[in-house]
C-alpha positions as CSV (number, residue, x, y, z in Angstrom):
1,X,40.2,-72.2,79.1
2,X,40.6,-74.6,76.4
3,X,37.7,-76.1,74.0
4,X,38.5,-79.5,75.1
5,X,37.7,-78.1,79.0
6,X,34.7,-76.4,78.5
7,X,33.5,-79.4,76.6
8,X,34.6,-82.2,79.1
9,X,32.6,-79.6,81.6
10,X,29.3,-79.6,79.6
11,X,29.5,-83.1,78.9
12,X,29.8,-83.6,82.9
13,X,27.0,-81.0,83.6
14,X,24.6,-82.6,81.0
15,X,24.7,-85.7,82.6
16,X,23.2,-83.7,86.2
17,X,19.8,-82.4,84.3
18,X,17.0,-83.3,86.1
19,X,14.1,-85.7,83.9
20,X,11.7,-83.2,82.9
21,X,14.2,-81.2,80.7
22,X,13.6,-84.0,78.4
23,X,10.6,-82.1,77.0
24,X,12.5,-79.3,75.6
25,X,12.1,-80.4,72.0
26,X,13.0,-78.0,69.5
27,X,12.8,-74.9,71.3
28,X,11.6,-73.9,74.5
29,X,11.5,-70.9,76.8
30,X,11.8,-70.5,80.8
31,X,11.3,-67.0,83.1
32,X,13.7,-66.6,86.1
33,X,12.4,-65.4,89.5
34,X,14.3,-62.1,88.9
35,X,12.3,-61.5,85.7
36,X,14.4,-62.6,82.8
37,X,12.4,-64.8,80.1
38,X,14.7,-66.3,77.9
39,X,13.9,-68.2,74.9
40,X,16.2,-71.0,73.4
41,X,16.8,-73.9,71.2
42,X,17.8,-76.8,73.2
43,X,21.0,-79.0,73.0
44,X,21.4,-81.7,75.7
45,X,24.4,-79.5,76.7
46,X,23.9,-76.3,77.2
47,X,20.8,-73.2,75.3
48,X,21.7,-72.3,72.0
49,X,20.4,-69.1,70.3
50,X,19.3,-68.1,73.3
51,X,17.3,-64.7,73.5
52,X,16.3,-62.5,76.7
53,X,13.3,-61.0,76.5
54,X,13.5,-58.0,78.9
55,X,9.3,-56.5,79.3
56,X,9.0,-53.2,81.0
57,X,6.9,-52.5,83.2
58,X,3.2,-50.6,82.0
59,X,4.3,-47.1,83.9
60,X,8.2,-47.5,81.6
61,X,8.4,-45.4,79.0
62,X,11.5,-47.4,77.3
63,X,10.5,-49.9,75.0
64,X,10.7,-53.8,75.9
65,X,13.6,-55.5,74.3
66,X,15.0,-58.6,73.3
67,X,18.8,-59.2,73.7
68,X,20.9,-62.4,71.8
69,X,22.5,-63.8,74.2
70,X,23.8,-66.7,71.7
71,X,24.8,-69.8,74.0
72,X,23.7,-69.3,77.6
73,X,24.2,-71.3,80.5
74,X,22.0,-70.6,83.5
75,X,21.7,-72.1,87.4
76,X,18.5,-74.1,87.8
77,X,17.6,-72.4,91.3
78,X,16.5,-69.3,89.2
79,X,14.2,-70.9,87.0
80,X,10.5,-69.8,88.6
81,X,8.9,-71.3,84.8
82,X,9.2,-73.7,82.0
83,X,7.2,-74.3,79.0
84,X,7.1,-74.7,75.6
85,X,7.1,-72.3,72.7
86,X,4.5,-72.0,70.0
87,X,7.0,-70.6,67.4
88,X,4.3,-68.7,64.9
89,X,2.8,-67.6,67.7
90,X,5.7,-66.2,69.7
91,X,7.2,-65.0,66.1
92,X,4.1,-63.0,65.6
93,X,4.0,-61.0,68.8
94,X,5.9,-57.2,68.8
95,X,7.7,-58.0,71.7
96,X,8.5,-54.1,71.7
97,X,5.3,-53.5,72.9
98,X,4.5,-55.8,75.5
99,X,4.9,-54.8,79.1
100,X,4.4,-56.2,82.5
101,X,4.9,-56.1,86.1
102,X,7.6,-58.2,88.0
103,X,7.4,-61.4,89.7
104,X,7.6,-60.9,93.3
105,X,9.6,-63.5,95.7
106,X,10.0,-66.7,95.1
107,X,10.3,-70.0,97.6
108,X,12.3,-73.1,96.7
C-alpha cells in the first residue's frame, strides 16, 4: 500500500472521531474490554508511541509487561475506558510488578 494511501485513509478516518477525543492532549491512555491498556501520544490521526501494558493476573507467576507497539490504530467498539495520563506518576510505577484480574463482559 502506498504512503500517499494510508495517508488519504487516516485523513478520511480522522475526520469520523467522535467529540470527546478532543481531550487527548498530550498523551493519554485507554483499556479495551479484552484487557489491553494501552498508553499513547495523540495525533489527530492515528496513536503514536503507543505502549501495551499487558498486567497479570495476582495467581501469574510471569511478570507484567509493557510491549511498544509504535503507531497503533484500534476500533472504538473495544474501548471499555478513557482517561488521561499523569506522566510522573505513571513514569514512576514498576509496571513489572503490578497485577490484576480481568475485566469481565462488556455491553455496548
Amino acid at each position: 500500500m502506498s504512503a500517499g494511501l494510508v495517508n488519504s485513509y487516516l485523513n478520511s478516518w480522522s475526520t469520523l472521531l467522535p467529540e470527546p477525543f478532543c481531550f487527548f492532549d498530550p498523551s493519554s491512555s485507554f483499556l479495551c474490554c479484552f484487557g489491553r491498556k494501552i498508553n499513547w501520544s495523540w495525533h489527530p490521526k492515528f496513536l503514536q508511541r503507543a505502549v501495551e501494558r499487558v498486567i497479570r493476573s495476582p495467581d501469574d507467576d510471569e511478570p507484567s509487561a509493557e510491549i511498544e507497539l509504535g503507531t497503533h490504530m484500534i476500533r472504538g467498539d473495544t474501548v471499555c475506558l478513557v482517561g488521561l495520563v499523569d506522566e510522573p506518576l505513571d513514569e514512576s510505577i514498576d509496571w513489572t510488578k503490578v497485577k490484576g484480574a480481568t475485566i469481565g463482559t462488556t455491553k455496548h
